[in-house]
N, C-alpha and C positions, 0 to 999 in steps of 0.2 A: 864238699858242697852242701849248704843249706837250702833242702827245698823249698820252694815259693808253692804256699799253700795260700797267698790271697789272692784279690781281681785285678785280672789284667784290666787296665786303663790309658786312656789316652791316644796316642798317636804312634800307632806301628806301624813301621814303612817296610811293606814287602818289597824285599831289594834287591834289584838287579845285579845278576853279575856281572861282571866286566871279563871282557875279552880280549886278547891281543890279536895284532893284525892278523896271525897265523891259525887263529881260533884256538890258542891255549886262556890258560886260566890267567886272567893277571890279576894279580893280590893286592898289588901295589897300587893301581886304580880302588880297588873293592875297600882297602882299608881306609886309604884319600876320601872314599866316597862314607863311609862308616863315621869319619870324624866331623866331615864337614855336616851330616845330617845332627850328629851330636851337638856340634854348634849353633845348631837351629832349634835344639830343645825338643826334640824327638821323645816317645817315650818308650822308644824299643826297635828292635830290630827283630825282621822273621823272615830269615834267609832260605832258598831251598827249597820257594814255594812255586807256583805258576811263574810268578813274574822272575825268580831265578832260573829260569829254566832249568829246573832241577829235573826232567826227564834226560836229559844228554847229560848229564854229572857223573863221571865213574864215582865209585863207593871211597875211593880217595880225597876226589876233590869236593865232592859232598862235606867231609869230615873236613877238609882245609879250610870251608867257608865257614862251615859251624863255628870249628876253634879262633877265626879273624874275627866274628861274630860278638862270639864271647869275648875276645881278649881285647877289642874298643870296647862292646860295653860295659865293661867293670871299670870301665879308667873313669868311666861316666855318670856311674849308679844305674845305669838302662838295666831291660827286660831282653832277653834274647829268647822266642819261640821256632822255635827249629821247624821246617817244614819235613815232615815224615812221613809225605803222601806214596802209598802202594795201595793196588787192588788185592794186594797178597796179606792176610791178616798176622801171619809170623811174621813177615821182613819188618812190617808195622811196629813190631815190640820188637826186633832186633836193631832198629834204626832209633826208635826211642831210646832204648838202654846207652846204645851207640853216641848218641847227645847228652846222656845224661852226664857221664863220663866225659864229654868235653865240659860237659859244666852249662847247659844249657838251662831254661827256667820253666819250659813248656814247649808240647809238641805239637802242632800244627796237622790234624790226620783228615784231610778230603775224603767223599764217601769213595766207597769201593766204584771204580769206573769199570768199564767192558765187562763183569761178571754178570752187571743186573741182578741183585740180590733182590728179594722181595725185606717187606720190614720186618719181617723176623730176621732175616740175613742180614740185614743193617743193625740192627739191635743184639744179634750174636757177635756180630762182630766186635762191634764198638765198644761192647761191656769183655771181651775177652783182651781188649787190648787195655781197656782202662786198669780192668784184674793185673796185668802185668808188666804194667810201665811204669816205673819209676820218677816218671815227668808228667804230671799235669796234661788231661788233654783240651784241646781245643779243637773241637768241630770245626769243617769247612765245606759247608754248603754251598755249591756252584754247579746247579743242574745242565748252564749254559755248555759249562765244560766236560762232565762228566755224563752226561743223560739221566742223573740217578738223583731223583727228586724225591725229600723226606718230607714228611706232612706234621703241621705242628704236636699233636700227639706223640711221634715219634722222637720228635726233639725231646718233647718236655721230659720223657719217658727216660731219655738219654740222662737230660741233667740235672737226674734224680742221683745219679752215679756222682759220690762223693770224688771221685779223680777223674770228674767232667767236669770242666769248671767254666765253658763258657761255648760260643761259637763261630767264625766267621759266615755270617751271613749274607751272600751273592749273591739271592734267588731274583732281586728288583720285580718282589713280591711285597708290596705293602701288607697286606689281608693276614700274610704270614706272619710277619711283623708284629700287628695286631696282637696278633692272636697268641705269639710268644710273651708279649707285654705285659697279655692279661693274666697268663698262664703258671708264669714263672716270677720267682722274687729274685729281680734283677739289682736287688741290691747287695746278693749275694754270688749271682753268674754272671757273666761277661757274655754281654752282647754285642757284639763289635760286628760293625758296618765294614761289608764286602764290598760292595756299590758306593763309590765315591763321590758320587752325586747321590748320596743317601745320607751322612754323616749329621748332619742337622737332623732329620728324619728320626734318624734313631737315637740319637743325644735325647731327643725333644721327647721321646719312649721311655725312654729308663736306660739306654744303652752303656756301655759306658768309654766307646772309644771306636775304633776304626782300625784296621788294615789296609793299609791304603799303595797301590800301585803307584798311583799321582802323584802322593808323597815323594816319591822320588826326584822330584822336581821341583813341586815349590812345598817344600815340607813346610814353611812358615807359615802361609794360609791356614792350613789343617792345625798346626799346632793352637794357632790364636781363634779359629773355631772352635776347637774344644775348648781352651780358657772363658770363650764367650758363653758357649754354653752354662760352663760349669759354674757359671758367676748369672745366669738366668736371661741374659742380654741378647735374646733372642732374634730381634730385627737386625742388633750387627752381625748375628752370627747370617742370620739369611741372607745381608749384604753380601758377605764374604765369598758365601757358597756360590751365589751366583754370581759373584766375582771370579771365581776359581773355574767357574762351567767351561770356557772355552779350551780353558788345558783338557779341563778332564774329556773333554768330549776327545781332543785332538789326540789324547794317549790312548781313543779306544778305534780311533780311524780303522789300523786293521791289526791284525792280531796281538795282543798284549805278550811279550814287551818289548814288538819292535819298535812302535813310536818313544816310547821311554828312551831308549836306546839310542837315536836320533836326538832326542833334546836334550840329552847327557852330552851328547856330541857338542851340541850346541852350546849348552853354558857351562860344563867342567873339560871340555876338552878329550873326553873318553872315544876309544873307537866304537865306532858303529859299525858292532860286529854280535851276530846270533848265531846262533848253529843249526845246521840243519837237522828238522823238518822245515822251520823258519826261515823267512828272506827277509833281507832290509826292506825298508817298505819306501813305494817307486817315489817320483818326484813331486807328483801330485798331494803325493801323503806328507812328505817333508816339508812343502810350502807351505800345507795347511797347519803345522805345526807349529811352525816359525813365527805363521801369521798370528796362530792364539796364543804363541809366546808376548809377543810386539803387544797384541791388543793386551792381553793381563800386566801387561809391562815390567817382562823379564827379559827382554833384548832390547 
């Protein structure tokens, strides 16, 4: 494997996995859904994150999704960033090495959750894993989820680390934003929008692309927002975005990524199936999904 030592860019769909009615893995969905986002000109895959629910994953099927990961997107020229989130700082570099080995391009590592680490405990960490990975990392900032909120100092501080190479950014913190912008030469780090009602935001920043849950759904929007972007055309791309609002609101209805999961149901035919801690989400949540399916005009 040749490591990717440049920026990640563009449009990575943090991608759901699929399930069979019995709540096994099914692959044969997960790959269907791999190609068909490739056909919409995606620019990556980042499997195994929040939105794969990659908490219920044994260490088996972790590795089964990674390698379906990989082996769509080489058929494609995609980016595959592996999600290798642990509050454990070794499992962190045993799961990076673990993808590297499948052939992945970058590792995906959320701050440490339930430890509560102070910023030196974030900043030990993240430089002992960047010391021993093999893969590229990528920050995943998402206080909503984790409780563990980093201040732009400690970013910057971060991706001063030559094998930090960028962030997902979910705080739906402007001010941080800001202040990353000013901070950091983002023509050399990947600043990639977490908040999917952000994407225009951070394009319009310096950013250079997205992770996007949403994506999973009308990945074409998102695609041709960043071409707008990246071609300066700012008012279509704001059209777009606000074009795109009623999805994205309706995949955050309640826990991400059961409405995902539901609208996959609705236009690829996938089951709507999560695993527990997760429920499908009730009827109320499904109407409203369908409805800003209808209004965006994908049903």
């Amino acid at each position: 494997m040749t490591r990717f030592t440049g920026r990640f860019e563009g449009v990575y769909v943090a991608i759901a996995t699929p399930f069979a009615a019995n709540g096994s893995l099914n692959l044969t969905h997960f790959e269907d859904h791999l190609e068909w986002l490739a056909k919409e000109k995606v620019h990556g895959f980042v499997p195994c994150g929040t939105t794969g629910e990659a908490p219920t994953l044994s260490r088996d099927e972790w590795m089964k999704v990674i390698a379906a990961s990989v082996n769509v997107a080489r058929k494609h020229n995609l980016k595959v960033i592996a999600g290798c989130g642990s509050n454990s700082t070794a499992q962190v570099v045993e799961m990076a090495k673990a993808a590297a080995e499948i052939g992945a391009d970058g590792a995906l590592v959320v701050t440490p959750y339930y430890n509560k680490p102070t910023a030196r405990g974030i900043l030990a960490h993240y430089r002992h894993i960047a010391d021993n990975s093999p893969l590229p990392i990528v920050l995943y900032h998402v206080p909503g989820r984790t409780n563990v909120t980093m201040s732009a100092e400690t970013i910057t501080e971060l991706l001063k680390h030559p094998n930090i190479v960028g962030i997902k950014e979910a705080s739906a913190n402007q001010s941080l934003w800001l202040a990353l912008s000013k901070a950091n030469n983002l023509r050399e780090k990947s600043l990639m929008a977490g908040d999917d009602d952000a994407f225009v935001v951070i394009k319009s920043l310096g950013g250079s692309g997205i992770i996007s849950a949403t994506a999973n759904v009308i990945p074409d929007l998102f695609v041709k927002m960043h071409e707008l972007t990246d071609k300066g055309e700012m008012q279509a791309a704001w059209d777009l975005q606000r074009r795109a609002l009623p999805v994205i609101n309706a995949m955050f209805v309640e826990t991400n990524p059961t409405p995902v999961k539901y609208a996959l149901k609705l236009l690829r035919g996938y089951e709507n199936v999560v695993r527990l801690p997760l429920v499908s989400v009730v009827e109320e949540s499904e109407n409203k999904i369908a409805s800003a399916l209808k209004e965006t005009g994908y049903l």
